[in-house]
TORDOKOL-984556 format. One record per residue (C-alpha): residue number from 1; x, y, z. Coordinates in nm, 2 decimals. Layout:
N
- vose,u,v,w
- NUM,X,Y,Z
...
REM end
This chain:
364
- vose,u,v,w
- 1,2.90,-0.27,-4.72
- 2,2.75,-0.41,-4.43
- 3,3.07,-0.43,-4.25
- 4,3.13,-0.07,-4.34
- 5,2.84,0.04,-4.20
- 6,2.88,-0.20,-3.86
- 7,3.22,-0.04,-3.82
- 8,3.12,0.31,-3.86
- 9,2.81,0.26,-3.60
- 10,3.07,0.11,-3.35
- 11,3.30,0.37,-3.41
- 12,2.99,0.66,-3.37
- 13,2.88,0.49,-3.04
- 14,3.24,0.50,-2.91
- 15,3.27,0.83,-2.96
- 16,2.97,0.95,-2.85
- 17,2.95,0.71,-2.49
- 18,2.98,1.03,-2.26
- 19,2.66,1.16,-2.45
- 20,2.46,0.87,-2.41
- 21,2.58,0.83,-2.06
- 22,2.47,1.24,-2.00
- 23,2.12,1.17,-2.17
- 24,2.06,0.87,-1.95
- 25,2.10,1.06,-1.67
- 26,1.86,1.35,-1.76
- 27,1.63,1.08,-1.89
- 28,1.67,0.97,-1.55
- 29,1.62,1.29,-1.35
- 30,1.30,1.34,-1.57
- 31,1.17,1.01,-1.48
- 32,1.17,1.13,-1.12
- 33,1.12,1.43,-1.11
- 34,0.76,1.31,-1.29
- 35,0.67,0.99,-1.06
- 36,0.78,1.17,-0.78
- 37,0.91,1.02,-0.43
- 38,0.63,0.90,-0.23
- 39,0.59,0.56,-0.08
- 40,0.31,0.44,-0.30
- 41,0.30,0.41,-0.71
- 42,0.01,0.43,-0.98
- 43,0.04,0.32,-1.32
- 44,-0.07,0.66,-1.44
- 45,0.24,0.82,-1.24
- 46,0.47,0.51,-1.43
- 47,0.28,0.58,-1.79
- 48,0.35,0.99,-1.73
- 49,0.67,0.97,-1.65
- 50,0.76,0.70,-1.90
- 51,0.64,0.92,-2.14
- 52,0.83,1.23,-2.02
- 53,1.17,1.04,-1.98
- 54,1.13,0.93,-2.38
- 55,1.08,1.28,-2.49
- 56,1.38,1.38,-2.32
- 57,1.59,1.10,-2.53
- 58,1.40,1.18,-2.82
- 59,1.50,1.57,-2.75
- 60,1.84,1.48,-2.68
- 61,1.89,1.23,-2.99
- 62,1.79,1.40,-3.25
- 63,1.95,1.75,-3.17
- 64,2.09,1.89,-3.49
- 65,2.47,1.85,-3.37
- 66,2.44,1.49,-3.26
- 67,2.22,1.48,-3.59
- 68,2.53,1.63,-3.82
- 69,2.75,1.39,-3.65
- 70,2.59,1.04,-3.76
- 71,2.81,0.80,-4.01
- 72,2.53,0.96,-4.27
- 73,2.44,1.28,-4.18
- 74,2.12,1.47,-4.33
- 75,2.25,1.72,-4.50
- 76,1.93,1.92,-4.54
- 77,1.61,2.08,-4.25
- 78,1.39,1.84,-4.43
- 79,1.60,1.53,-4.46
- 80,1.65,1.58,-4.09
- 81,1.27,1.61,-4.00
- 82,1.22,1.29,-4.18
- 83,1.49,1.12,-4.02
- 84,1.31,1.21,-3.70
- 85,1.02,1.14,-3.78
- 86,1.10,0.76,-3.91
- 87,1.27,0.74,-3.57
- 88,1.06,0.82,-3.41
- 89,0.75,0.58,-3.58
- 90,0.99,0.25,-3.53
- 91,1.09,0.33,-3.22
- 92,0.96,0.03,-3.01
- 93,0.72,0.14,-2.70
- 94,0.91,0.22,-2.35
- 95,0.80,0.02,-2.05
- 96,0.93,0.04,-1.70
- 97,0.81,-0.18,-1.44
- 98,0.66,-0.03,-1.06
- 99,0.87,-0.09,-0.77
- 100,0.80,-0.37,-0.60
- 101,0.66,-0.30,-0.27
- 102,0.66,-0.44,0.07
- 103,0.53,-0.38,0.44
- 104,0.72,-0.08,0.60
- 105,0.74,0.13,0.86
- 106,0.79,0.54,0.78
- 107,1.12,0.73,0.91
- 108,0.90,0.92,1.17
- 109,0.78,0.61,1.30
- 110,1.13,0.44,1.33
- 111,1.25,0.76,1.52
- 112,0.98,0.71,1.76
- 113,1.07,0.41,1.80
- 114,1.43,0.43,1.84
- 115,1.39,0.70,2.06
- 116,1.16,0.51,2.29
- 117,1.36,0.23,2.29
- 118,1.67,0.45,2.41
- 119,1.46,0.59,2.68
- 120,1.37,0.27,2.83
- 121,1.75,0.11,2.76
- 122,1.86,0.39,2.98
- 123,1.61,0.33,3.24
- 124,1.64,-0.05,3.27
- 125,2.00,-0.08,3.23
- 126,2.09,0.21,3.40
- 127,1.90,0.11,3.69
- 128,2.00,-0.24,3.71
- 129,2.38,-0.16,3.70
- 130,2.31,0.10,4.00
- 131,2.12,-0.16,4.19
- 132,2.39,-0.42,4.16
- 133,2.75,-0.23,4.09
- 134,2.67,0.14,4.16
- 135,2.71,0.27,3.77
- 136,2.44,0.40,3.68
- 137,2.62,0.62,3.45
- 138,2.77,0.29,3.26
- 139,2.46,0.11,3.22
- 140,2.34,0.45,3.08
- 141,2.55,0.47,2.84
- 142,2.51,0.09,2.73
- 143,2.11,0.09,2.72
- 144,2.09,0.44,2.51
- 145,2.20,0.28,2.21
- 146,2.12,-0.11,2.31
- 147,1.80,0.02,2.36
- 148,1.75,0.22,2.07
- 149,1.85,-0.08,1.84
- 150,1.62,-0.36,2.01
- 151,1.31,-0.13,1.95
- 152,1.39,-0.06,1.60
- 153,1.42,-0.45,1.53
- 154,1.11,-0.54,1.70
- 155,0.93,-0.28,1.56
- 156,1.05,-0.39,1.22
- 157,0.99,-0.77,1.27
- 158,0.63,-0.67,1.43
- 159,0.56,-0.54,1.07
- 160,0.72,-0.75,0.86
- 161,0.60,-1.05,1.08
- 162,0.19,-1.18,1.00
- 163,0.28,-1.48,1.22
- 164,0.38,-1.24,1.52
- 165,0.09,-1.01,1.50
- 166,-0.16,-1.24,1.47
- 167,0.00,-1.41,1.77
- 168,-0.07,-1.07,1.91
- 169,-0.40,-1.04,1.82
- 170,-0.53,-1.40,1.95
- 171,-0.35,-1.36,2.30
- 172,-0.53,-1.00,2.31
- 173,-0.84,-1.12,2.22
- 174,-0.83,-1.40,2.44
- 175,-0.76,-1.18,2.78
- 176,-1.02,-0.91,2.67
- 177,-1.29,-1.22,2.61
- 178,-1.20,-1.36,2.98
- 179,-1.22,-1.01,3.11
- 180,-1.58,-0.97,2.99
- 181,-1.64,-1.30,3.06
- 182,-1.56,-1.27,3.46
- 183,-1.75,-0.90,3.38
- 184,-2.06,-1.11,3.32
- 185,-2.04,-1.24,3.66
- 186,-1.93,-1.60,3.52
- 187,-1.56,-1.58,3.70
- 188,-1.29,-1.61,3.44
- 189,-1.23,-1.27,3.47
- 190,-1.15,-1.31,3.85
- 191,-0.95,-1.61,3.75
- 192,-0.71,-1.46,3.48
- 193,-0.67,-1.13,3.71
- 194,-0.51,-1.39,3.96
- 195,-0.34,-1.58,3.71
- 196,-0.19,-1.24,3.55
- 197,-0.11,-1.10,3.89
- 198,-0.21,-0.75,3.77
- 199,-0.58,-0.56,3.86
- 200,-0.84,-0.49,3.61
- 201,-0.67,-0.11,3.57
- 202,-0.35,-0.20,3.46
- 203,-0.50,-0.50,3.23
- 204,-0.66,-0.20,3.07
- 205,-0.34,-0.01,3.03
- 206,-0.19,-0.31,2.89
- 207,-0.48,-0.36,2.62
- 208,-0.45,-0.01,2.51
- 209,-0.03,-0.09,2.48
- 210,-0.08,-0.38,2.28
- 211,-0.37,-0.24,2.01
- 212,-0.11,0.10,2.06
- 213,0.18,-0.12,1.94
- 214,-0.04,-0.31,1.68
- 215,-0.11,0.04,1.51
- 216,0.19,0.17,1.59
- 217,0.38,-0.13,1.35
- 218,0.08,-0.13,1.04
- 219,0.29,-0.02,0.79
- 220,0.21,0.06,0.47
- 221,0.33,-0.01,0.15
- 222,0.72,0.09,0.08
- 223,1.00,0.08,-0.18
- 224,1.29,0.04,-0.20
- 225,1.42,0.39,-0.39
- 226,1.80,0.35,-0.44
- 227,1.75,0.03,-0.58
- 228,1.44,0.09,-0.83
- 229,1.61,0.42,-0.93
- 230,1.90,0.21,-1.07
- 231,1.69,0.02,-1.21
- 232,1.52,0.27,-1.41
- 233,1.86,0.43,-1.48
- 234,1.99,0.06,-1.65
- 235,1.65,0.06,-1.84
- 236,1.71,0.38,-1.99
- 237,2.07,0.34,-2.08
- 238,1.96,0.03,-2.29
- 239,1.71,0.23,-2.46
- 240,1.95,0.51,-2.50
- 241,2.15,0.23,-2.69
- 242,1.91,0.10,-2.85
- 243,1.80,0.35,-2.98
- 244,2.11,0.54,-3.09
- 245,2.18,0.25,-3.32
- 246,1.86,0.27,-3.45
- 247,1.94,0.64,-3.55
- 248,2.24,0.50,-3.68
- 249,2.12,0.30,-3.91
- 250,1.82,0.49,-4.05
- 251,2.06,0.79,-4.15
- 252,2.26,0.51,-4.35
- 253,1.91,0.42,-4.53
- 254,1.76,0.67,-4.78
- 255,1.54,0.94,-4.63
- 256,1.23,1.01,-4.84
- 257,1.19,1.41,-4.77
- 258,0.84,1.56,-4.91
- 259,0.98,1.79,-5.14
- 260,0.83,1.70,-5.45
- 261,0.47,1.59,-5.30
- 262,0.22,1.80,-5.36
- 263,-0.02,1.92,-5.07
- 264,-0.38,1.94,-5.11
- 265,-0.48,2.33,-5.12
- 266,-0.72,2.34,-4.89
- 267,-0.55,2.13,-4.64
- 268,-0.22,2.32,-4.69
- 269,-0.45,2.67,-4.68
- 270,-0.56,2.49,-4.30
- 271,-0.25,2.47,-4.15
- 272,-0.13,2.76,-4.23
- 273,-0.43,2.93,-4.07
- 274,-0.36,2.68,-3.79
- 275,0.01,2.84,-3.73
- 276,-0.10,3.19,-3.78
- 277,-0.40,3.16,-3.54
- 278,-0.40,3.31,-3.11
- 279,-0.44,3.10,-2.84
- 280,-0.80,3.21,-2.82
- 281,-0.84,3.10,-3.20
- 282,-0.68,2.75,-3.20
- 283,-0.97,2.53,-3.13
- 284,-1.13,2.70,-3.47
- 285,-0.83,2.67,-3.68
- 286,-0.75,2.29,-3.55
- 287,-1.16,2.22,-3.61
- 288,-1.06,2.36,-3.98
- 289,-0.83,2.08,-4.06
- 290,-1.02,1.81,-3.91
- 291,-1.26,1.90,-4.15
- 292,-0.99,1.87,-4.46
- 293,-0.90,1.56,-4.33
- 294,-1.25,1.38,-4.31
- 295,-1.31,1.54,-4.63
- 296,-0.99,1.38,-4.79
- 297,-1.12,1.02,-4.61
- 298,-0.91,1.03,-4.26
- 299,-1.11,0.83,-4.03
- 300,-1.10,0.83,-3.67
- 301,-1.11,1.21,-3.64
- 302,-1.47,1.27,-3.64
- 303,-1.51,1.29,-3.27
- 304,-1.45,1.59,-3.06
- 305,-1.08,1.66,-2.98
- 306,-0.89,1.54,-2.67
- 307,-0.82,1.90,-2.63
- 308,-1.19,2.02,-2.62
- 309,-1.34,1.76,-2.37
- 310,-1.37,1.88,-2.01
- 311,-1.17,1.59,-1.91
- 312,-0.92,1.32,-2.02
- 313,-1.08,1.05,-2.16
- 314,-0.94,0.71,-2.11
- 315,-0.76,0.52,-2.40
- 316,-0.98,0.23,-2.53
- 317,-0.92,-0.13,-2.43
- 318,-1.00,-0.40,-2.64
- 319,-1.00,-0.79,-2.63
- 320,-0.73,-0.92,-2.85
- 321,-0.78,-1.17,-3.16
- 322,-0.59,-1.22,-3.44
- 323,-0.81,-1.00,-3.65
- 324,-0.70,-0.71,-3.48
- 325,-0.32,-0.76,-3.60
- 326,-0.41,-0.58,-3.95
- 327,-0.54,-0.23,-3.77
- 328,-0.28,-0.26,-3.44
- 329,0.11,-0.38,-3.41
- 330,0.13,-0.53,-3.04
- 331,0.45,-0.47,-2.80
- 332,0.52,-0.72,-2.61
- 333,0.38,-1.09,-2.55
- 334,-0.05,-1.08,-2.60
- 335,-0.23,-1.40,-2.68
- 336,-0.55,-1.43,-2.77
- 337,-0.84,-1.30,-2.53
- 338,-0.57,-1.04,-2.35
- 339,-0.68,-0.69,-2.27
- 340,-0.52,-0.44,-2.42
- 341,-0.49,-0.06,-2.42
- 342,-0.47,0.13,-2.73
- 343,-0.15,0.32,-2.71
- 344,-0.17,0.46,-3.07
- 345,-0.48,0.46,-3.32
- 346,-0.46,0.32,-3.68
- 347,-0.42,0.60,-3.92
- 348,-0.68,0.50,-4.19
- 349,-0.80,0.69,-4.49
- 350,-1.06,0.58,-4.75
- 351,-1.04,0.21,-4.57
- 352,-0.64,0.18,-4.67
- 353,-0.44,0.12,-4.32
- 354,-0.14,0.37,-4.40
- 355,-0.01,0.36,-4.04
- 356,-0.10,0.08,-3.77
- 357,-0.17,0.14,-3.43
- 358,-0.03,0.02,-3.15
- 359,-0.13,-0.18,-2.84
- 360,-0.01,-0.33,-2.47
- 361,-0.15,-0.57,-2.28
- 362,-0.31,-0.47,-1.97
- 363,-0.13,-0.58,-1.68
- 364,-0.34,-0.67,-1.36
REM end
């Protein structure tokens, strides 16, 4: 049987590869279009669009054709809810890691620079070869682009470099401290005016260059897109796998639908109150179940709704101990005395744990 049911999965996946590669992309495209394109990354902007990336693969999975085209396929509305909804409970939690960032310079600033640079190749080059060979039109044409590329490169090593900018910075510091020196009538600033050549005017000049240039090349913290874009994109296309096996296999299992239970009254009287109710109505209705709920022993619902407080309030954090594994199921690697977020509460009612939560670690 087993075999059976390996071979049919293989076969289902097989069949079905443009799909998952069509979902990983839109997956992928949500992801974005969610943490957005800027320079610099939160962990909110990764949890939102984590969030909005498995919806789309959750939407896309459990359609009703790719539903009605699993080795087992529900045959009924309700066997298909369940099989979405047991999916959707032992699905593992998503993670994606942020970019890794580095010291970088913005495209505005690397055309300034660039164009700078080609400026003063011009100039230099073009004047040199007109000094000595009379073509200035040659040395033009060399220092545009010669030019351009030498300013871009030290630019970039000027950012990337601590070592050269705090070179910078101590041979700055050291003229401007002789300068006010010799202004305090001790000399040294009369003695490195002679030793630089230059007057106390165009050492200004070149102080304001040098802090210029130093603020010029601060960059600030950069990406690489392309690169953690494909990375995302391989994430998702495992979990895309991952999961469709997953799907696979339930719909093999037997799917428990709620047919034969029977719903309390008033709690079945609530709900539908709930889906008859306005907009302006629905904070009433919902308040009406919460009150079933409690009254049938559901803990954890006591306190106002997410929906009804002014603002978003954070998701607990607690300190992890081995106690804590019969109320939460962890994902991921947490030892004990680990921060970690509540992802999901326990569903508890009358003290029995029907559901366990979940939990992450909190990463620094």
């Amino acid at each position: 049987m087993s075999i059976i049911l390996e071979e049919s999965i293989h076969a289902w996946m097989a069949t079905n590869q443009t799909l998952r590669e069509q979902i990983t992309e839109r997956a992928t495209e949500r992801f974005f279009a969610v943490f957005g394109h800027t320079d610099t990354a939160m962990q909110a902007q990764l949890d939102r669009a984590t969030a909005s990336a498995r919806d789309e693969v959750f939407a896309a999975l459990t359609a009703d054709a790719v539903l009605d085209s699993l080795p087992s396929a529900p045959t009924t509305a309700g066997a298909r809810e369940a099989l979405r909804s047991r999916w959707l409970s032992l699905s593992p939690a998503w993670g994606f890691p942020l970019p890794v960032t580095s010291p970088g310079l913005s495209s505005a600033r690397l055309a300034i620079a660039a164009a700078v640079g080609s400026l003063l190749g011009m100039t230099v080059l073009g004047g040199l070869l007109n000094l000595g060979l009379g073509v200035r039109g040659v040395g033009m044409l060399i220092g545009g682009p010669g030019g351009a590329a030498l300013a871009m490169y030290a630019v970039g090593r000027l950012t990337e470099s601590k070592t050269l900018r705090r070179v910078l910075k101590t041979l700055l510091g050291v003229a401007w401290t002789a300068d006010l020196l010799g202004a305090a009538s001790f000399g040294l600033g009369a003695l490195w005016g002679r030793l630089a050549g230059i007057g106390l005017l165009r050492r200004i000049l070149v102080y304001a260059a040098a802090v210029s240039l130093l603020a010029f090349t601060r960059g600030g913290p950069q990406y690489d897109r392309a690169a953690y874009r494909n990375a995302v994109r391989d994430l998702l296309r495992q979990w895309v796998d991952v999961s469709s096996v997953l799907l696979c296999c339930l719909s093999v299992g037997p799917v428990e639908t709620a047919t034969d239970a029977v719903l309390d009254a008033d709690l079945a009287r609530a709900i539908q109150d709930l889906h008859r109710s306005d907009a302006a109505n629905l904070p009433v209705a919902a308040e009406a179940i919460f009150l079933e709920a409690r009254r049938m022993g559901l803990e954890g619902v006591s306190a106002p709704p997410s929906f009804a407080q002014s603002s978003h309030a954070e998701r607990p954090r607690l300190v992890w101990s081995p106690e804590l594994e019969q109320h939460y199921r962890p994902f991921g690697l947490i030892e004990d005395g680990d921060t970690v977020i509540v992802e999901d509460p326990p569903v508890i009612q009358n003290g029995r744990i029907l559901e366990k939560g979940r939990v992450r670690k909190q990463r620094s």
